[in-house]
C-alpha angles and dihedrals in degrees: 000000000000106000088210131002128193115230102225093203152047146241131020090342089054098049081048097064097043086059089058103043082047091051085051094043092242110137114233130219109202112211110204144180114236079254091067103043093116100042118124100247085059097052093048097045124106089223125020124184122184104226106186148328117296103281113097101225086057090045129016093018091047097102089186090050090052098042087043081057100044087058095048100053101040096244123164107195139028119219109197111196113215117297122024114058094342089102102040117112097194088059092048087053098045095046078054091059102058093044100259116134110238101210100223140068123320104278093240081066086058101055093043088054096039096069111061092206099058087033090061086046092048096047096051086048085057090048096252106140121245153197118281104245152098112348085215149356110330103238105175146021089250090054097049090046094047094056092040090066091042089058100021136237134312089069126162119217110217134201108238092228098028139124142145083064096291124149093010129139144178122205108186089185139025095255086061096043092079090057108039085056095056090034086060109045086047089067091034088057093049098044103045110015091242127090097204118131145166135198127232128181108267118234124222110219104358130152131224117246126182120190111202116225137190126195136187097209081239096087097271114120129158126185125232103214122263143279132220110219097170090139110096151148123202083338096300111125113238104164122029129170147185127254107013128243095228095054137085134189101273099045083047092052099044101050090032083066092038082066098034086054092042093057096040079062098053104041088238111187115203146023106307140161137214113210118211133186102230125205135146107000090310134106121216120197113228111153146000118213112210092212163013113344129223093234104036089122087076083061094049097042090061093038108031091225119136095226091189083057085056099050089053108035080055091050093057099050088260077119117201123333100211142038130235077251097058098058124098129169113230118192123319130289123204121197121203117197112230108208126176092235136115107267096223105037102022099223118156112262106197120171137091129323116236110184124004133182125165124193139243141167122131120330098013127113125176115196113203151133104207131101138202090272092024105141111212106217110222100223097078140065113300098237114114101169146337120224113209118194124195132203146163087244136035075238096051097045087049102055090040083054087048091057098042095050086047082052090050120109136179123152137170091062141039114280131190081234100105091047089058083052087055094049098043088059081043096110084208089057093054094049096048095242106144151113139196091273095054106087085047094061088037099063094027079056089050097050098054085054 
């Protein structure tokens, strides 16, 4: 086991991972912009360096500050939350260099996952099912159209190395399809640095499935369940559960053990998940995430496994815990994504907390890194916590969730809490009905009222 590991992060995710390396008896050094130096992981770690001025690209995103202060500190590993450099194939290699762990996947499983083309390849080759679409990058406006007849409109057009809805376009017809392809390779080239797009057919009413994944980098690997996170704004996730409402056992079972076997084909190291469009009865592949999810407490609240244990008993050769046997999935948990942001306009609301109260009770976790005083920089991500609720019923965790939310209190700035209150009276939320348009009509609806 690793004698001291660097969180590579901040916020709640950061005071996340040093519980568990606590849990575990590894000492934590905390890395922090001058922005964070009075943020609550860096109070509780053993170790802190400040690595640069607020801005990420001078601090969390500064490889040579993180691996200076890996050698400083004596650390052994580097754990990188999600965002950030979690996802960066270059740092993993580099940590790798110098003979620190990056507690994570290999970095050749990065860069397979990080480009959605060669990700979408790589997936059918495995046997997960896919999106009809471009075998390859979309180069001109004939071969768009072309493949736009074969599959059918409505078709998307995708950056290769996009997300957060960025560089992403929908062309319902072919007179929309020219400038949806340069539309989006203009974004894609902004974003990312890279114009490189695809095209995939576009569905109607689906819903996003994720299905969560660990592997050993031995070739076993076991799958978590799923989680539905068809809530979504801009495609951005608010709202994600476990188990979803759309899913039976079967279904569960069947594409649950499509992942598992994927990844014991791959040698896959790591907590993972595979994202999937769902409509109809059918499951379409559209991206891997090589890490830690946002909302992987929904997973460990059904299956009582600590899924940041498992990342880094796995890092250090401990290998997994658990077999696919050994899991069993227990209620239903809800999470709720607390942002500092105006719930109507969603427009960031930094400043200082004035009161704050979480709640608690049984079944309720709040995972957070703010205090009352506690001043949000506005420089970062506007996430500030994520309440996870967890019940024997989809009914009980929701009206657990309703009373939690009713017990939360931050003051002092604009919160999304008032929002959760709205979909929980929404009669399609508590019956489950929904797709990843919903939440956009419903607050478009809202807002011409």
């Amino acid at each position: 086991m690793f004698s001291k590991v660097l969180i590579a992060n901040r916020g709640e995710i950061a005071l996340r991972v040093l519980r568990a390396c606590k849990e575990l008896g590894i000492q934590t050094v905390a890395v922090h912009s001058t922005a964070d130096q009075d943020a609550m992981h860096v109070r509780l770690a053993d170790e802190s360096v400040c690595i640069g001025p607020p801005p990420s690209r001078d601090s969390y995103l500064n490889i040579h500050q993180i691996v200076a202060a890996c050698e400083i500190t004596g650390a052994d590993a580097v754990h990188p939350g999600y965002g950030f450099l979690s996802e960066n194939a270059k740092f993993a290699d580099i940590l790798d260099a110098h003979g620190i762990t990056f507690i994570g996947p290999t970095a050749d499983h990065i860069r397979i996952m990080g480009d959605k083309i060669t990700a979408k390849k790589t997936a059918e080759e495995l046997g997960i099912p896919v999106v009809p679409g471009s075998e390859g990058e979309i180069t001109t406006d004939e071969d768009a159209a072309r493949i736009a007849k074969e599959i059918g409109f409505p078709v998307i057009i995708k950056a290769t190395a996009g997300g957060g809805g960025r560089g992403m376009k929908v062309a319902n017809n072919e007179e929309e399809l020219s400038i949806a392809l340069s539309t989006a390779r203009s974004e894609a080239g902004a974003a990312f640095g890279n114009e490189a797009v695809y095209i995939e057919k576009y569905l109607g009413r689906p819903r996003h499935i994720e299905i969560q994944v660990l592997g050993d980098g031995e070739g076993n690997a076991v799958h978590l369940g799923e989680r539905d996170c068809s809530l979504q704004r801009r495609h951005q996730k608010v709202w994600e559960e476990a188990n979803s409402p759309s899913l039976n056992e079967n279904q569960r079972a069947e594409i649950g053990e499509i992942c598992a076997n994927a990844m014991r084909k791959l040698k896959y190291r790591g907590a993972g998940t595979v994202e999937f469009l769902y409509e109809d009865g059918k499951f379409y592949f559209i991206e891997m995430n090589t890490r830690l999810q946002v909302e992987h407490p929904v997973t460990e609240a059904i299956t009582g496994i600590d899924l940041v244990n498992e990342q880094i008993r796995v890092a250090s050769g401990a290998g997994l815990s658990v077999t696919q046997d050994d899991i069993r999935f227990h209620g239903h948990a809800i999470e709720c994504r607390i942002n500092a942001e105006d719930p109507n306009t969603f427009v960031p609301s930094p400043g200082t907390i004035t009161h704050y109260h979480t709640p608690g009770g049984l079944g309720v976790r709040v995972d957070s890194g703010v205090y009352q005083g506690y001043k949000i920089p506005p420089y970062y991500d506007s996430l500030i916590g994520k309440l996870i609720v967890h019940g024997r019923t989809r009914v009980e965790c929701m009206m657990r969730l309703r009373r939690a939310l009713d017990e939360f209190v931050v003051d002092g700035i604009n919160t999304t809490i008032p929002l959760f209150r709205e979909l929980l009276a929404n009669p399609d939320i508590a019956n489950g009905d929904y797709d990843i348009h919903w939440l956009e009509k419903f607050l478009a609806a809202k807002a011409a009222k």
